[in-house]
BAKOL-57846 format. One record per residue (C-alpha): residue in three letters; z negated, x, y. Coordinates in steps of 0.5 Angstrom, whole numbers, plus 500, padded with zeros to 3 digits. Example, Ala and Ser with C-alpha at 12.3 -4.5 7.8 and 13.67 -1.06 7.14 Angstrom:
<atoms>
ALA484525491
SER486527498
</atoms>
This chain:
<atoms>
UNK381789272
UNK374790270
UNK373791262
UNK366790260
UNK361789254
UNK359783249
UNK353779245
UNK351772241
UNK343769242
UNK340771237
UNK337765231
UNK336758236
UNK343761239
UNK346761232
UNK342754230
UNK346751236
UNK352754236
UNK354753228
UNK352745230
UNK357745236
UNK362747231
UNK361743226
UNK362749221
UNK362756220
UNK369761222
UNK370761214
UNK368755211
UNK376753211
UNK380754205
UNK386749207
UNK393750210
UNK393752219
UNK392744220
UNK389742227
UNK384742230
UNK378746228
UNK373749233
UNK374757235
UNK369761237
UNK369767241
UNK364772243
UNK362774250
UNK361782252
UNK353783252
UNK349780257
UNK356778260
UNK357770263
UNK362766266
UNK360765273
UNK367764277
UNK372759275
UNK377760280
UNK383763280
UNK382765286
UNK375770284
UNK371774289
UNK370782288
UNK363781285
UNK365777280
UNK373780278
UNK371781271
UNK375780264
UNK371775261
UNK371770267
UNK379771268
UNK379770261
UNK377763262
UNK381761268
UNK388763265
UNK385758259
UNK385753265
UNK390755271
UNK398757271
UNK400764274
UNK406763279
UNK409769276
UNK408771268
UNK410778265
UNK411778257
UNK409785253
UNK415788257
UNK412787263
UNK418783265
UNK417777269
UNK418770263
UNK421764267
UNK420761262
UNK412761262
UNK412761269
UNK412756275
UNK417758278
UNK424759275
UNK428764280
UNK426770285
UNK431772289
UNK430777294
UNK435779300
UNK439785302
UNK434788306
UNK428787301
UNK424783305
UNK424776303
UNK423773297
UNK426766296
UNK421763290
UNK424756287
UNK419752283
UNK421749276
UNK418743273
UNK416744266
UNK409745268
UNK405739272
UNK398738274
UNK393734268
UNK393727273
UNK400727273
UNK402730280
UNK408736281
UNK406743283
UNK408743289
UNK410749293
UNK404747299
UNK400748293
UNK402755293
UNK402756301
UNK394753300
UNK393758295
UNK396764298
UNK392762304
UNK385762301
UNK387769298
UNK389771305
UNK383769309
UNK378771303
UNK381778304
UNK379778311
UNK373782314
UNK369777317
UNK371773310
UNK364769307
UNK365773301
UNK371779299
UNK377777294
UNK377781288
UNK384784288
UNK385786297
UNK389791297
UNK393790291
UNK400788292
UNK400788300
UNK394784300
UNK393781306
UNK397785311
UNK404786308
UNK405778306
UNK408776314
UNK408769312
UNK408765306
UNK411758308
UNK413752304
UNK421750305
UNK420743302
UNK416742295
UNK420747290
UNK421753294
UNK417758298
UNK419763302
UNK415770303
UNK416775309
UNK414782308
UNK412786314
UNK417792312
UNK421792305
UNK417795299
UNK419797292
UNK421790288
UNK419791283
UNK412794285
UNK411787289
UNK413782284
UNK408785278
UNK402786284
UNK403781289
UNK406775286
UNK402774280
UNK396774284
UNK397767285
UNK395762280
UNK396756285
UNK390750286
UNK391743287
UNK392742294
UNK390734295
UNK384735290
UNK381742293
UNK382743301
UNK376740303
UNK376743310
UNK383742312
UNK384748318
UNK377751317
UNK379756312
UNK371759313
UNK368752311
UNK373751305
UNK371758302
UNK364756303
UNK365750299
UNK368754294
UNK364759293
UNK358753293
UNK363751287
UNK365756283
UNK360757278
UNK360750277
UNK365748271
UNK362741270
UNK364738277
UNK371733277
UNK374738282
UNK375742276
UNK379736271
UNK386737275
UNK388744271
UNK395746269
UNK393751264
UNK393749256
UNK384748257
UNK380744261
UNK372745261
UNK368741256
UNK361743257
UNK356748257
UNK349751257
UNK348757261
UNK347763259
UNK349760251
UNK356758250
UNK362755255
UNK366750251
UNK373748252
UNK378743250
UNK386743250
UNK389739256
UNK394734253
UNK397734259
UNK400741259
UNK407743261
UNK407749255
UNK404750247
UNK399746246
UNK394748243
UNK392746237
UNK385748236
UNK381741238
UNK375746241
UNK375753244
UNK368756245
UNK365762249
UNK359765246
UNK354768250
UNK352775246
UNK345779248
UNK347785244
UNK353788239
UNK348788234
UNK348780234
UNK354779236
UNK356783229
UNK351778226
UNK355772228
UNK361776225
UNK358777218
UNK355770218
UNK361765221
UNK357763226
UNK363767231
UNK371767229
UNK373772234
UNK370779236
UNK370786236
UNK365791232
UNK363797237
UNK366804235
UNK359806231
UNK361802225
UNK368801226
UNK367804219
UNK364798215
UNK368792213
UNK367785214
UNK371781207
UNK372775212
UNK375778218
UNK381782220
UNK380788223
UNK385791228
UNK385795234
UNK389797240
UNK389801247
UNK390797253
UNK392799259
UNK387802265
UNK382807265
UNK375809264
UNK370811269
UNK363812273
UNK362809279
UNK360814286
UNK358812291
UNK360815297
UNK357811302
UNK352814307
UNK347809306
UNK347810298
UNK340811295
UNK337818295
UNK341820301
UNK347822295
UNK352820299
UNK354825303
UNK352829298
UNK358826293
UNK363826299
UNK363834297
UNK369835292
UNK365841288
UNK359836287
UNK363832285
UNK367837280
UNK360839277
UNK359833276
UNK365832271
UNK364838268
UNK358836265
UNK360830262
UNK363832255
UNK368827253
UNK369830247
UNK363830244
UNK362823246
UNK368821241
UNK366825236
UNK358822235
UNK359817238
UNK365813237
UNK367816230
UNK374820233
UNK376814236
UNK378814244
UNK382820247
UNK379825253
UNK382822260
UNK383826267
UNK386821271
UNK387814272
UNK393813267
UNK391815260
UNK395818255
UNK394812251
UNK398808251
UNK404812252
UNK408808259
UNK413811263
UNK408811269
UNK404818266
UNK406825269
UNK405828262
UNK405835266
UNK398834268
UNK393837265
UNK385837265
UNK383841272
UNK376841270
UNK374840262
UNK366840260
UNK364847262
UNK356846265
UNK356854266
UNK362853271
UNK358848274
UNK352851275
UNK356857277
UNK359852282
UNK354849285
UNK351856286
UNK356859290
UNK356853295
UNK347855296
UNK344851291
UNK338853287
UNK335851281
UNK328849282
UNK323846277
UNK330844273
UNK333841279
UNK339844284
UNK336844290
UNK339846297
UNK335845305
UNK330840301
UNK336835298
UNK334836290
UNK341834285
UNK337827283
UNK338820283
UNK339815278
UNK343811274
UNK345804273
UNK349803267
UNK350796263
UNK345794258
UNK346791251
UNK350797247
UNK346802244
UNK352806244
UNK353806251
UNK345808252
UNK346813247
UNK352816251
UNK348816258
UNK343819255
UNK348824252
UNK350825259
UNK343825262
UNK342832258
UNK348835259
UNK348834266
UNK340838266
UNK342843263
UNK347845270
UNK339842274
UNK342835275
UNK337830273
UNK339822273
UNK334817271
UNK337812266
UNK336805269
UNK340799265
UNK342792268
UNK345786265
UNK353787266
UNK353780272
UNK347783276
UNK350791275
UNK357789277
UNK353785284
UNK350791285
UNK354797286
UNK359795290
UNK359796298
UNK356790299
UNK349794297
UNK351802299
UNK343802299
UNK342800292
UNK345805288
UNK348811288
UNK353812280
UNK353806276
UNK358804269
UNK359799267
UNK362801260
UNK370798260
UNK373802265
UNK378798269
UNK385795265
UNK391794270
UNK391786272
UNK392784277
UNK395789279
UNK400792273
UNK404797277
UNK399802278
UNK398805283
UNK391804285
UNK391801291
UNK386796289
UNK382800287
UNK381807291
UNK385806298
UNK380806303
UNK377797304
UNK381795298
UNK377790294
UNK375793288
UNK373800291
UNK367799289
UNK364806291
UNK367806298
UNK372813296
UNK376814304
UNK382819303
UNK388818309
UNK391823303
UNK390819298
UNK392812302
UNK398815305
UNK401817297
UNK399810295
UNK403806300
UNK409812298
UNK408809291
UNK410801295
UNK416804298
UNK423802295
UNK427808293
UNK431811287
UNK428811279
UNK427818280
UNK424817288
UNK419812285
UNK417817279
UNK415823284
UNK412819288
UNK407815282
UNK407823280
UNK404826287
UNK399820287
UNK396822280
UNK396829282
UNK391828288
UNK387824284
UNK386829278
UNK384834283
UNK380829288
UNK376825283
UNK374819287
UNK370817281
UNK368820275
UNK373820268
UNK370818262
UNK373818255
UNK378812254
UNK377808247
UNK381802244
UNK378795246
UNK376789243
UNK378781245
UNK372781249
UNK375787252
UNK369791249
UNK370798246
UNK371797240
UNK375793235
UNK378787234
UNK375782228
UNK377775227
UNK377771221
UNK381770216
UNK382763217
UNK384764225
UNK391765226
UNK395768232
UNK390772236
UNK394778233
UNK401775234
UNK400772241
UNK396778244
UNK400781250
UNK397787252
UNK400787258
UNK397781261
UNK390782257
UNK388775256
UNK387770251
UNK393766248
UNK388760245
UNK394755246
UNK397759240
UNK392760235
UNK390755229
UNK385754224
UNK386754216
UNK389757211
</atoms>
């Protein structure tokens, strides 16, 4: 999913924010008691817009995630082992039959919907087919996650056999274990008897949920099975939520959660320093300095960092076709000096990446005998695009009129990001390509480079990279196969499909391994985007570090970096 930035409004937003608490952060010298209001900064220029779990492409990012987990169960949950927890689960029991193409899904009930009604196997049904025709091609919006955990083509058909028990038929048996961590915890169930408004029109009901998406205050949203319930809010100022009493897991303890909307790093670090903000992140450039109210940590997640290429014919200044050529691509990445980056940038901290699986954090799904096929060299890019008959003119590389230039779209609101592409920008002149520097707010930039609208871009980077939800076995078909929802650059390879769908098959551990080596070999080599530094993440999943007051509780304890999201439930103020 989607990693991106953070910010707080400036001195009226403060104002507000500190008389919606009731008193800052660090005002509190007693025991953890409950209540209390907790507030947590946003990415920069970043806003909840999508608060179903069902969420389009478009608006598959981390912050809106963050709220519907707050508000809605998974079907399946994954501890920091990512092994399945029945126990926090809504179902209590996947069974699966010999030929590996059916699983049997049996619903518990520790978990109920806030008015009282069962989760009931035909909420999961609903949900799934919502999924389902979201991920269709005449769909009235794209769901964010096709092509991840055999989305839609591989569930044959997913029926309900009486209210606790569903079953799912597989065209064709795959590795379980890739389709229970990629597929089923995809489904984070609806309540059907509040939502289905268009029973059998599945076209109208998507066109209702989209009317409603980002629209949190309407009663359809008041029947949740997550430990929050939406409060209130102002747009583009704060989201604010409240425990569900009626919650089948811990309930909070915290009577208020508040999400903050930030509109630069700076006065996000503000907000820290004055109390106005309970749980944030500094960025790498002053992850030196220490804040005597707040705790510091840091951790890398698990996902990968990358420019964005837009391989379509129709990108911006003719560049796609010219992006589809491998050495163009190569030249690119050989201008982006990853090293430098972290040394100037970031302090020391990230670690150069040439894949879609970083060094760090260590997993068993890396090939540790691969190495970085094109380091920061602009001399051998220019030598390489030479060699293919382009020719610097004026300070541009030009070949049969088409000059090396084009811009791009970067995300606004951190000045390290802006100092990072200007890095970029001047490294990449020196092998005579030229990029003008266009930033956007993080929601506008994430509309735009996409297929939705080839004709609107041609590199963009958002500034997070992508971390492995919902797709936590990571093969990155929902990323890089040839349709898939979060293949935002339009990258086609039958090579590369044929090794992703290889990685889904089932087999023996070492069969298994070899197949994840192959897919990360071609992707070194092929560079369907462009490899950018990995670095630690903050709980807004900024790069950065993680600070929170002193007097919150839990954010560290509770903190699975597996799942990547908020356990507010746990966390308590005091002390």
């Amino acid at each position: 999913m989607r990693i991106v930035g953070n910010k707080l409004k400036i001195a009226a937003a403060l104002t507000l924010i500190a008389s919606l608490t009731g008193c800052g952060a660090h005002a509190t010298k007693a025991s953890a008691h409950p209540g209390g209001t907790v507030v947590v900064a946003l990415p920069p220029d970043a806003a909840p817009n999508w608060f179903l779990p069902v969420f389009s492409a478009s608006a598959y990012s981390s912050y809106n995630l963050d709220v519907h987990f707050l508000m809605y169960r998974p079907m399946v949950y994954l501890n920091k082992s990512s092994q399945v927890d029945f126990s926090r689960s809504l179902i209590t029991n996947i069974h699966v039959n010999p030929a590996e193409t059916t699983y049997t899904l049996t619903l518990g009930h520790k978990y109920k919907w806030s008015n009282g009604s069962p989760i009931t196997a035909q909420d999961i049904v609903f949900t799934w087919n919502l999924i389902k025709a979201a991920s269709a091609s005449h769909s009235p919006w794209p769901y964010g996650a096709a092509g991840s955990g055999g989305v839609p083509s591989l569930w044959q058909s997913v029926q309900a056999n009486g209210p606790d028990t569903v079953v799912i038929h597989l065209a064709h048996a795959v590795n379980p274990t890739w389709f229970i961590h990629n597929g089923l915890t995809q489904i984070w169930p609806l309540p059907k008897a509040i939502w289905d408004k268009y029973p059998g029109h599945l076209n109208h009901e998507l066109k209702f949920l989209q009317s409603v998406a980002n629209s949190p205050t309407n009663p359809l949203y008041k029947v949740v099975d997550g430990p929050f319930h939406f409060q209130s809010w102002q747009p583009n100022n704060y989201w604010s939520l409240v425990p569900n009493n009626q919650f089948g897991g811990h309930k909070a303890s915290i009577s208020r959660l508040v999400f903050q909307y930030e509109t630069s790093s700076s006065n996000e670090v503000l907000g820290l320093k004055n109390g106005s903000i309970s749980v944030g992140y500094l960025p790498p450039s002053l992850g030196h300095i220490s804040l005597p109210n707040d705790v510091q940590t840091s951790t890398y997640l698990f996902g990968a960092n990358y420019m964005v290429i837009n391989f379509n014919p129709k990108a911006a200044n003719g560049m796609g076709p010219i992006f589809s050529k491998l050495y163009i691509r190569q030249a690119l990445q050989m201008g982006i000096d990853q090293q430098g980056i972290i040394q100037a940038l970031y302090h020391g901290s990230g670690v150069p990446t040439f894949g879609p699986i970083p060094p760090t954090p260590k997993t068993i799904y890396i090939d540790s005998h691969l190495s970085n096929p094109y380091p920061f060299n602009p001399s051998a890019g220019i030598k390489l695009l030479e060699s293919h008959g382009w020719h610097n003119v004026n300070g541009t590389m030009t070949r049969h009129g088409q000059r090396l230039a084009f811009p791009m779209l970067y995300a606004s609101g951190s000045v390290t990001t802006t100092r990072m592409m200007e890095l970029i920008k001047t490294d990449w002149a020196r092998e005579g390509i030229q990029i003008t520097l266009r930033q956007m707010p993080i929601s506008e930039l994430l509309g735009t480079i996409n297929q939705s609208h080839p004709s609107q871009w041609d590199i963009g980077y958002w500034g997070g990279g992508w971390t492995y939800q919902l797709d936590y076995y990571p093969t990155g078909g929902n990323l890089f196969a040839s349709g898939a929802g979060e293949n935002m650059g339009g990258y086609q390879s039958a090579t590369l499909n044929n090794l992703i769908q290889k990685t889904y098959q089932p087999g023996t551990p070492t069969t298994v391994k070899q197949r994840m080596d192959s897919y990360q070999q071609y992707m070194v080599k092929h560079l369907p985007v462009l490899w950018m530094p990995w670095f630690p993440m903050g709980y807004a999943r900024v790069i950065g570090y993680n600070e929170h007051a002193k007097n919150i509780h839990g954010t560290v304890k509770y903190f699975n970096p597996v799942t990547d999201r908020l356990y507010a439930n746990y966390w308590t103020v005091g002390g």
